[in-house]
N, C-alpha and C positions, 0 to 999 in steps of 0.2 A: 854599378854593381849588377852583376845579371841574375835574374831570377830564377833561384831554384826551385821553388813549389814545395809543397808539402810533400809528395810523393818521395822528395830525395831523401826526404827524414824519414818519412814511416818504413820505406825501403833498408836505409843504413841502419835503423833499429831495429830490421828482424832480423837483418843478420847479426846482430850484435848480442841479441838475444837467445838466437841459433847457436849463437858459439860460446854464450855464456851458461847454456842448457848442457851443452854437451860437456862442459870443465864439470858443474854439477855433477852428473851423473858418474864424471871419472873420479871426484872426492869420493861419493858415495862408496865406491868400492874399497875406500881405505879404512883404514881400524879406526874406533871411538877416539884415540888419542891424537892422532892425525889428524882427524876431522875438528878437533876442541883447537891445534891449534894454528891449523891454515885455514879452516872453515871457506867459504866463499870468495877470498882474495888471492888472485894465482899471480905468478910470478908475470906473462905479460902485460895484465893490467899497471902492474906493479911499474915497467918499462915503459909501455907506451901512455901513461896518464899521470906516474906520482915519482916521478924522478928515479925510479928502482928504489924507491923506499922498500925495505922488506918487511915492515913491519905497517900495519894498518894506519894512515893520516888521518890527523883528529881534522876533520872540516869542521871549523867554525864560525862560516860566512853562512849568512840567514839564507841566502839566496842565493837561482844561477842564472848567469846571463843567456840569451840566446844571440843566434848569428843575425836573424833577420826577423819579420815578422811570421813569413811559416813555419820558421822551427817553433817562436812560442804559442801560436796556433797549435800546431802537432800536441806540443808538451801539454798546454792548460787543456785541451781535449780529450786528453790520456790515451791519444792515437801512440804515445809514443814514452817509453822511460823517462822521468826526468826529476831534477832536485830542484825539484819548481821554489820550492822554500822550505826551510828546516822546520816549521813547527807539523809536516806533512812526511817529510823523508831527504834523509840526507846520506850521502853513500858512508858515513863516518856508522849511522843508525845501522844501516843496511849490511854491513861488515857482520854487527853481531847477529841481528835477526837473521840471517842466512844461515849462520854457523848453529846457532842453536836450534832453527828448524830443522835441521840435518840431524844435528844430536837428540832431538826427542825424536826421532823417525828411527833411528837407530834401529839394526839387525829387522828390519823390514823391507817394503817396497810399497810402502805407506808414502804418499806428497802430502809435504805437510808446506807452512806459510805461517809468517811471523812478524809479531806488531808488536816490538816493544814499546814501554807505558813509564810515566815519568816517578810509578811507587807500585807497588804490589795491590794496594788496595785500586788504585786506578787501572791496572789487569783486570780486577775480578769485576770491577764496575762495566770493563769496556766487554767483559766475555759473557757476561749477563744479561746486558740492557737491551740489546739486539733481541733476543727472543722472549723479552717481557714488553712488547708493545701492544696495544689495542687493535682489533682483530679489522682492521677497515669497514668491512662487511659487518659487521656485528660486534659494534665499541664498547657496548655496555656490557657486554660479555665478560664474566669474569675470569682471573688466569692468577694460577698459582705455582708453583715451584718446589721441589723437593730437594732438601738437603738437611745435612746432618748438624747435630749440635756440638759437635766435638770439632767447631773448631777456632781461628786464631779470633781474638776477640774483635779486631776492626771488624775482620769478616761477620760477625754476629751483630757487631753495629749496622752496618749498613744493610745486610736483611732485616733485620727487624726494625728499626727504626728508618732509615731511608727508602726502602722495600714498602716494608706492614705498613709500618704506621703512616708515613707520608702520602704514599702512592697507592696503599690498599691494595698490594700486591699478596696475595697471600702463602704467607713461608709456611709449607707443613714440616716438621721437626721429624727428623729420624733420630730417638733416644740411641737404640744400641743399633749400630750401623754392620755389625755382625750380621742381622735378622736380617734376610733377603726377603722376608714374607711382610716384615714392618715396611720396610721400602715400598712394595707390590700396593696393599693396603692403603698407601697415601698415593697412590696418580689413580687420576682421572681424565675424560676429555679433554681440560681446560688446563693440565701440566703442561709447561713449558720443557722444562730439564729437570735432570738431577745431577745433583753437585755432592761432592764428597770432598773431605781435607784426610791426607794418609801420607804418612803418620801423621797424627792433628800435632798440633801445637796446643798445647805441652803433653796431653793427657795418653799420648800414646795409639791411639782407635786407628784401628784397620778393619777391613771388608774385605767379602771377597770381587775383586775387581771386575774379572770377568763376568761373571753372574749380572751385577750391576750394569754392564753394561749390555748384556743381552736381554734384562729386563726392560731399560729404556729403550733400546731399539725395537723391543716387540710394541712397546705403546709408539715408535715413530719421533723420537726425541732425544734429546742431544745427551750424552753425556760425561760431563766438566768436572775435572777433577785438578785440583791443588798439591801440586806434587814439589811442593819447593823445599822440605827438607831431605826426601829421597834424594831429587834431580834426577836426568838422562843416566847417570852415572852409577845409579844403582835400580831404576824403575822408568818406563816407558810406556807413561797409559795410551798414547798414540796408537803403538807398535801392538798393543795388547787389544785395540779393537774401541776405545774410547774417542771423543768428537773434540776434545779441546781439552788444551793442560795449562792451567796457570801456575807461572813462577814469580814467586817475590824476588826480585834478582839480585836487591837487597842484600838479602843474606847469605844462602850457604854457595852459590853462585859468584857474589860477588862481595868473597872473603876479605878482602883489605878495609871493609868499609867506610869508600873514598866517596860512594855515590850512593843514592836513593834511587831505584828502577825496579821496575815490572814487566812482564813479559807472558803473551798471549800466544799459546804455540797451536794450529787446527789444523786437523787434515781437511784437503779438498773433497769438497762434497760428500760435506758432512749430514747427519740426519736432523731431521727437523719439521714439527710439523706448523712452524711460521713458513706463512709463502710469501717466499723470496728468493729464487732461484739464484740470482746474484750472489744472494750472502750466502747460501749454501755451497756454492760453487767455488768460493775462496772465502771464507769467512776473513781472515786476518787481511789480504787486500782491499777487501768491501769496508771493511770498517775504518782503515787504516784513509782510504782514499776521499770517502763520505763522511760518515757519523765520526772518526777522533777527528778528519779537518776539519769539522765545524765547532766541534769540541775541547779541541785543543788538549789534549792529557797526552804527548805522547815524548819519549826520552829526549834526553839533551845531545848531543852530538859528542862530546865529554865524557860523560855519563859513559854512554853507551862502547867507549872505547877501555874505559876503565875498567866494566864490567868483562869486555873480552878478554881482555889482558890476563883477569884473575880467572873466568875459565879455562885457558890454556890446560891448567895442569888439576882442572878439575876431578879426575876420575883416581888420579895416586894420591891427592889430596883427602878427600872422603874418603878412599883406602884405610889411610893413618888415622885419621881423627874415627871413625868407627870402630877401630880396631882399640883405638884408647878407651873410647866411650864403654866398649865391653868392659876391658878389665876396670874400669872404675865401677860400673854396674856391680861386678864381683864384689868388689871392694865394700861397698853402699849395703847390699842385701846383706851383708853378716855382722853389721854396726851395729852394737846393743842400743844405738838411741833413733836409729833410723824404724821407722812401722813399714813403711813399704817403696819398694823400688818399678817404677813403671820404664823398661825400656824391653822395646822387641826382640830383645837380642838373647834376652836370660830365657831360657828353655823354661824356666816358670813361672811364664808370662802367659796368661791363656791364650792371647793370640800370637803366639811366638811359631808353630807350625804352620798357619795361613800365608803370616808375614814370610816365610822361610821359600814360600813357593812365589815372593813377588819381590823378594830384593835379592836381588842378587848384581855383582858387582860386572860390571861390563867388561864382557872380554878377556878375565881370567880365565877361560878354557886357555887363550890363545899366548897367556905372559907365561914369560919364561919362570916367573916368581912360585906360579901355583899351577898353572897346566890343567885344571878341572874347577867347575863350575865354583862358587865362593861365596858365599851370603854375609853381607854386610847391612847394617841395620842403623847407620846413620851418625849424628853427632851428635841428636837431640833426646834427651832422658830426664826423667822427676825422678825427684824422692820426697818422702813426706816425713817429719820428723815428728816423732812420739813426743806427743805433750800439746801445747795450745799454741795460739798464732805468735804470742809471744816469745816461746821457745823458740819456733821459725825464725823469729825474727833477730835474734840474739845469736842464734846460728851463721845466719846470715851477713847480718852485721861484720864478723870476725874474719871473714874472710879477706885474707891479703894480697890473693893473688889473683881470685879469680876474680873479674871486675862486677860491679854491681851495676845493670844497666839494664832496659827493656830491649833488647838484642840478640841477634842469635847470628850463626854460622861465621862466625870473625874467623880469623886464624890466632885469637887469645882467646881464652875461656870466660863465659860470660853467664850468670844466673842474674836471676828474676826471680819475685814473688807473686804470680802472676794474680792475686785474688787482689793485692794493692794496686797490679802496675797494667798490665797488660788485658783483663780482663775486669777490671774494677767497674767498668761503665755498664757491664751488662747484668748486674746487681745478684745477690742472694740466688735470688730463684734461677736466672737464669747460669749461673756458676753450678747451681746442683745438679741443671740438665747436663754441662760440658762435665761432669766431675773434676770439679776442680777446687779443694778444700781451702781452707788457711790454712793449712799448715805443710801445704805443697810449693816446694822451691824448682822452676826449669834448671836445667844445666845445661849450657852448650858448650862441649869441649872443644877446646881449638889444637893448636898444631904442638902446644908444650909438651914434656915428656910427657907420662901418663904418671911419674909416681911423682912429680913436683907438686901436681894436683891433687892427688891422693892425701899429700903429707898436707897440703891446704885446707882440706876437708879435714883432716881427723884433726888440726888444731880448732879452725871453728866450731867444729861438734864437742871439742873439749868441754868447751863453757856450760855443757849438760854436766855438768860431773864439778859446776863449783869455780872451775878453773878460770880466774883472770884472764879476758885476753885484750891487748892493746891493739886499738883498733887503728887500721890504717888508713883511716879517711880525718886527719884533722879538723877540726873547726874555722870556720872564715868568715870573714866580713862580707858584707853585699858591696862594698867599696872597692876588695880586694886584696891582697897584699903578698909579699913575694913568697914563695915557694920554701923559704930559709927562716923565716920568722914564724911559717906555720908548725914547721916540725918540734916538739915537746919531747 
């Protein structure tokens, strides 16, 4: 066999590169929709690599072979593209993280790069740890971090307790994330980022985005924002001037809820005042290449195709379920047993004008359905029920339709009580900093009519007024027993 050298590879992989740059940049010119659902897999590849499959192959071999010794020279050196091994990148991975870097870059001219993560909270771990390291030069040096209290409860566990407590990182707390001056107030030298969750999970908090992010770039610092019940589809903190977006892909993303995944979206040469030119310069391949290969947190090859699948029709999908989530909102504020309704969508919401100037739905100027701009405000909304946890809970309980789980973004509607379930670990005190009472139920509307859920809610909320209700969760054994024997 004759010797080809490394050169024939690094050679055939610029062009390959070269021509896989220039398909990129011709997707980019196509609409949000188009882009959610060809994203990065064109029709040649499709011919010359996967049989004309037209739809993305799940590769789920761990590994790839090479031809001789300097193609895996070339690969393991990273002179050259390669699916050296799936717990690192696999083109099945590479499918979605393509398409979705594309989609938060969205109606810009922003490069953005994408590392999906095997849960959301493994996102926020991997989009963090990077710029909370010790200063080389000056170890003992202390370094803290700025973010808000409004948000999903993991995320409050692992600042504060894996962050503070563990590692003596120090979390400064933005109570009302509204105050651009409270933000300002908490950095100093030794800030790493500021991070925001909008809309938070459950409690509704917005900011104003851009502010925030020209605040952190006056101090030289990154700023990471949590945008996973928006999505691309209705918010682009990329496109808006922001250094990194985490999605729990999880959820409103990846609606069937067939997988667990996370996903790390950053623009190229991002701000920062860690020096690391590397990691500045692609954050999501630096980390993706280094720090998660050694760490292992990064999607499953499965996962990750599961997850495309249900973006496809991302942007008509949160269409529908926001536009439900309103009229139920309607519905909620006018209930004699309801105290108050937290969703951004009701004009008497205080921050329902900020919100108005930062969601807005992609690409309605350009649909034939509405032709001008269109503000959509998501799937996720509270309400807190007049009376004590136990009212709450007896509300809740009766619910028949909408399931009872710690869950959001399904395509069925799903509540929590988030003071028992989703944020129970960050106790008392810290539940007063998020506001987030007992007696606050989340709601995530899925894709059902909007009045089947309506008519769901006002049987639950009956039980305020006395009324019997048969609850649809029978009683069971830890043994088990069939489905036909449980029903009464």
């Amino acid at each position: 066999m004759s010797k080809k050298g490394i050169n024939h590879y690094t050679d055939a992989a610029a062009r390959a590169m070269a021509w896989h740059s220039d398909n990129i940049k011709k997707m980019k010119q196509c609409r949000f929709d188009t882009i959610a659902v060809h994203g990065v897999y064109s029709m040649q590849e499709a011919l010359d690599f996967n049989q004309g499959s037209i739809i993305e192959p799940v590769y789920l071999s761990t590994s790839q072979a090479y031809r001789d010794s300097d193609e895996m020279e070339a690969a393991l050196s990273y002179q050259i593209p390669t699916w050296c091994y799936s717990r690192i990148a696999n083109p099945s991975m590479y499918y979605f993280e393509g398409a979705l870097a594309m989609l938060e870059a969205y109606g810009s001219d922003v490069e953005t790069s994408c590392i999906a993560t095997s849960s959301g909270m493994a996102a926020i771990q991997t989009a963090v740890d990077q710029f909370l390291l010790p200063d080389p030069k000056n170890p003992s040096k202390p370094i803290n971090f700025v973010a808000t209290t409004q948000v999903y409860g993991g995320t409050f566990q692992q600042f504060s307790i894996r962050k503070e407590s563990e590692r003596k990182i120090e979390w400064r707390k933005v109570i009302n994330s509204a105050n651009i001056s409270e933000w300002e107030s908490l950095i100093d030298e030794n800030t790493r980022f500021l991070y925001g969750e909008m809309p938070s999970n459950p409690g509704q908090a917005f900011f104003d985005l851009k502010k925030v992010i020209d605040l952190a770039h006056k101090y030289g610092i990154p700023m990471i924002v949590d945008s996973t019940v928006a999505t691309p589809a209705l918010m682009r903190p990329i496109a808006l001037g922001a250094d990194i977006v985490v999605q729990s892909v999880s959820k409103t993303i990846m609606t069937s809820g067939f997988g667990i995944a996370g996903a790390v979206i950053a623009r190229k040469n991002l701000t920062s005042n860690v020096d690391n030119p590397e990691m500045k310069a692609d954050f999501c391949m630096y980390v993706k290449t280094l720090p998660n290969r050694d760490n292992g947190p990064n999607i499953s090859p499965m996962t990750a195709i599961l997850a495309l699948n249900d973006m496809r029709t991302l942007r008509s999908r949160v269409d529908m379920q926001s536009r439900s989530t309103m009229k139920i909102a309607k519905y909620l504020v006018q209930h004699k047993h309801i105290e108050q309704v937290d969703y951004l969508g009701l004009e008497s919401h205080p921050l329902h004008k900020l919100a108005s100037e930062y969601m807005l739905l992609a690409d309605a100027e350009h649909d034939e359905q509405y032709g001008f701009p269109v503000n959509r405000y998501g799937h996720l909304m509270s309400f807190r029920v007049k009376g004590n946890a136990q009212a709450t809970r007896d509300v809740f309980d009766g619910m028949q339709m909408i399931w009872r789980a710690t869950d959001l973004g399904r395509i069925k509607s799903v509540a929590t009580i988030p003071a028992i379930s989703t944020h129970s670990q960050q106790g008392e005190e810290g539940r007063k900093l998020a506001d987030i009472p007992a007696n606050l139920i989340r709601l995530c509307v899925g894709a059902e009519h909007p009045d089947d859920i309506i008519a769901d809610l006002d049987q639950a909320l009956s039980v305020l007024d006395g009324n019997k209700i048969v609850s649809s969760s029978p009683e069971y054994s830890a043994g088990g027993a069939s489905s036909a024997s449980l029903r009464r």
